[in-house]
N, C-alpha and C positions, 0 to 999 in steps of 0.2 A: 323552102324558107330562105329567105336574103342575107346571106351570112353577113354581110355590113350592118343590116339591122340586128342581126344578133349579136357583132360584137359590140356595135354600140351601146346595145340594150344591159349586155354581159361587164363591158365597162363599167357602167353606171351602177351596174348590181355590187362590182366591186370597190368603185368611189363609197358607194356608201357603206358598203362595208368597213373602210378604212377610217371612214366619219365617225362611224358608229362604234369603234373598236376605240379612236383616239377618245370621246366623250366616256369610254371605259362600263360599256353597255354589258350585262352578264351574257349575253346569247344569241345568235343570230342562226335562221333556220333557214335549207335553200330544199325548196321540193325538187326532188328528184324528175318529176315530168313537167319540167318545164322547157328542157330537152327531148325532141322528139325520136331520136337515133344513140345509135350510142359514142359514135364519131364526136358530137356535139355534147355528149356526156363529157367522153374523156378529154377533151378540150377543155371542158368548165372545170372539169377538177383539176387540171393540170396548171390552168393559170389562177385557180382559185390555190392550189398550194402553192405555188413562187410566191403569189403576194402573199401569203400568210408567213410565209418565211420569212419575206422579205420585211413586215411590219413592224416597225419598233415597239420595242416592250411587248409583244407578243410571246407570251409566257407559254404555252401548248395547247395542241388542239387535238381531235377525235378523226379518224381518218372517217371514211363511210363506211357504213354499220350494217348488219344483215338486211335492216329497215330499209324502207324510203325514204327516210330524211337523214339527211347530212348534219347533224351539231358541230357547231365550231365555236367552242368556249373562249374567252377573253378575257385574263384576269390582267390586273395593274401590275407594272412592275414593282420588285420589291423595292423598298426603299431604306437603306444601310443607314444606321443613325450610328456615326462613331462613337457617342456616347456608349451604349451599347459592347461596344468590343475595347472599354478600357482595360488599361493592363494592372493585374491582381500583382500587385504587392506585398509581401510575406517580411514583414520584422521579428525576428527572433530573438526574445531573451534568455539570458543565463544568469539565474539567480545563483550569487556567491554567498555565501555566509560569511558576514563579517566577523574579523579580529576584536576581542577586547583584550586588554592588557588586564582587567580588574574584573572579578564576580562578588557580589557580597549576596549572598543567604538571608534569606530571610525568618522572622517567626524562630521555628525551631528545627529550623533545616540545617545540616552539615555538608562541605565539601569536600569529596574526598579523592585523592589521586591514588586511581587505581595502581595497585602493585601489577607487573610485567609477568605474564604467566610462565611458569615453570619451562624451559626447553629440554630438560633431560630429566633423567632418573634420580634417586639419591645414587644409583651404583651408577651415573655417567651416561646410563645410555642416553641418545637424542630421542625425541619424541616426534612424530609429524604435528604441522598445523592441528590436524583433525583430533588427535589424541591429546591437546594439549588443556587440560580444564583449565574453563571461564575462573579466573581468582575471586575469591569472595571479600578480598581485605585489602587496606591502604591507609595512608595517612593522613590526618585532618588536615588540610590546608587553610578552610574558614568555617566561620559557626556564626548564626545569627544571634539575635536580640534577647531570644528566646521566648515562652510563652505566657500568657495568663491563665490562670488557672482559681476560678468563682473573683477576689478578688485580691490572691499573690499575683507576683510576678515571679515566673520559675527561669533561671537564667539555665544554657545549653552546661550539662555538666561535662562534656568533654572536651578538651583543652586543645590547639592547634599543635601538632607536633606529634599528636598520638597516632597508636598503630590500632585501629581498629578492625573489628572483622562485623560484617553486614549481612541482610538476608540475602538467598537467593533470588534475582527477580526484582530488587527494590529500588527505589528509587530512578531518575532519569540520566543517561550516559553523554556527556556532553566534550567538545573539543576546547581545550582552556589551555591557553600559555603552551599552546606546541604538545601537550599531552593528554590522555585521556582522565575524564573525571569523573564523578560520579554524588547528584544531588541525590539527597535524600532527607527522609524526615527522623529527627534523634532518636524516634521507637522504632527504627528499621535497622540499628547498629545492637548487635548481638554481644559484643563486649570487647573488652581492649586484650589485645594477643601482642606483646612486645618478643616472643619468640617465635621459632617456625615449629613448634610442637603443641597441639591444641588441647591439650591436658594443662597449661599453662594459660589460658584463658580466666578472664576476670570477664562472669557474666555482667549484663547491666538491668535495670528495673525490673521486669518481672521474669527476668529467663533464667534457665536452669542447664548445667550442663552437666550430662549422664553418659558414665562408660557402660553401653551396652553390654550383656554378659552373651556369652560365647553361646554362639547356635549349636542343637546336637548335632555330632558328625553321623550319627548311626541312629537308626530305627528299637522299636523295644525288642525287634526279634532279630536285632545284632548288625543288621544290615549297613552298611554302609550308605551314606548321602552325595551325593555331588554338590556341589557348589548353588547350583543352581534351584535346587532341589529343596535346600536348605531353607527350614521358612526364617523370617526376620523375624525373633524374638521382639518383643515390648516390652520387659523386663530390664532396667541395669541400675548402677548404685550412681546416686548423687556425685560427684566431683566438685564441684562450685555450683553458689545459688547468687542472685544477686540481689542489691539492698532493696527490692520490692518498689510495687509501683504508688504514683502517687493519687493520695486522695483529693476529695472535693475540695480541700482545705490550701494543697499543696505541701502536704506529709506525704513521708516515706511509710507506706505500708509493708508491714514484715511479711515475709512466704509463707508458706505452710508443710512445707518441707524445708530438709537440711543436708548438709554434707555428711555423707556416709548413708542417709535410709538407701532402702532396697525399694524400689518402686515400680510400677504400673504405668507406663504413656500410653496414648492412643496412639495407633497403628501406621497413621500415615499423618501424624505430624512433626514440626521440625527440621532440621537441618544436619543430614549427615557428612561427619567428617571421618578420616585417619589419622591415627596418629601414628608418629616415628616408629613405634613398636610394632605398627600393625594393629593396634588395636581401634577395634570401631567405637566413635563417639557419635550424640547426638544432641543437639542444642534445642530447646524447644521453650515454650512459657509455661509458666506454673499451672496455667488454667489446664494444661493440654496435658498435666500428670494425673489418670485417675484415683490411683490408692497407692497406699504406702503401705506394703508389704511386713511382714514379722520377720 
């Protein structure tokens, strides 16, 4: 064979290749016998890979395959839209809580400044953080409008300045004038304590407040009890009642109990306290007294 004719021929196999590659053609096939020897083989493949390399935008190709045909794939080059690779911007805010200098209460809501929890003992000793009880009482600072009630208007009966004591758990705990506060609604204030001994409590609307009677220390067959062991009586005598709640009218309904009965509460209602002596109290509503005992 005239190797002039074949490089010519092998030329033009490769112009058109480079035609066919720049138009961005999926595929171009070269039979294997179209070379007779394999000198003329490895020559076609040899300057058929330079040019493939040498091709612009020629993304990869397949080398020669167990087959008889050669594949030589041609895809487009890719084309980068900077769009695409814009840069991610990240604003981050920090929500503050703003300052008011003033809160007013609405309805029949009270404001109250929590009292500073206990740091020591009565005999001095210090307490950690973790041992220190959540205080239950504070001072009125504000009081709303008060409420309606069918068609009275019932004004808040307790007055700014007072020392009231509240449920556990009530109301919403807010930051006010640099200290901590505490809204709540007037039937969640348990009554006015102007001492630190809670025998001295003045209940409010329908609450009652009872000195537990002392748990047995011992068993019927002499034994002794541990503390723990000990069940929580629901037995103890009146201490203070308070002026009862109001009706559909906006009256004072009277209780049904009084100071001094011996009485019945349920189990796990209420609110327990200590007092100075040691003795256990417990604040609870009338409804939550079952019987009055002889």
């Amino acid at each position: 064979m005239d190797m002039r004719k074949y490089s010519n021929t092998h030329t033009h196999t490769l112009h058109s290749f480079s035609s066919v590659h720049s138009r961005e053609k999926p595929l171009l096939y070269y039979q294997s016998n179209q070379y007779p020897n394999k000198a003329q083989k490895r020559m076609a493949t040899t300057q058929l890979t330079a040019s493939s390399i040498s091709a612009k935008g020629f993304a990869s190709f397949e080398g020669l395959r167990s087959t008889s045909i050669l594949k030589v794939a041609s895809f487009a080059p890719l084309k980068q839209n900077s769009r695409s690779f814009r840069g991610l911007v990240v604003k981050a805010a920090t929500v503050v809580a703003p300052k008011y200098t003033s809160l007013k209460p609405l309805g029949d809501r009270v404001l109250v400044k929590i009292k500073t929890a206990e740091e020591k003992t009565t005999g001095g000793i210090l307490l950690p953080t973790s041992a220190q009880s959540k205080p239950q009482g504070g001072e009125v600072v504000a009081v709303g409008e008060g409420r309606t009630i069918g068609k009275a208007t019932v004004e808040v009966s307790i007055k700014n300045g007072t020392q009231v004591l509240y449920s556990r758990y009530a109301g919403t705990e807010v930051e006010f004038d640099g200290s901590k506060h505490l809204l709540l609604k007037e039937d969640d204030i348990i009554g006015i304590l102007e001492t630190d001994d809670i025998k001295d409590l003045q209940p409010l609307y329908d609450r009652v407040l009872i000195k537990v009677a002392e748990a047995e220390e011992k068993t019927s067959g002499g034994l002794f009890l541990s503390e723990a062991a000990k069940e929580k009586p629901s037995i103890g005598t009146v201490v203070a009642v308070g002026p009862g709640p109001l009706d559909v009218e906006g009256k004072r309904k009277a209780l049904p109990v009084s100071t001094g009965n011996t009485v019945l509460y349920s189990k796990f209602a209420g609110n327990d306290f200590k007092g100075v002596d040691g003795s256990d109290y417990i604040t609870l509503r009338a409804s939550d007294v079952i019987a009055v005992l002889p």
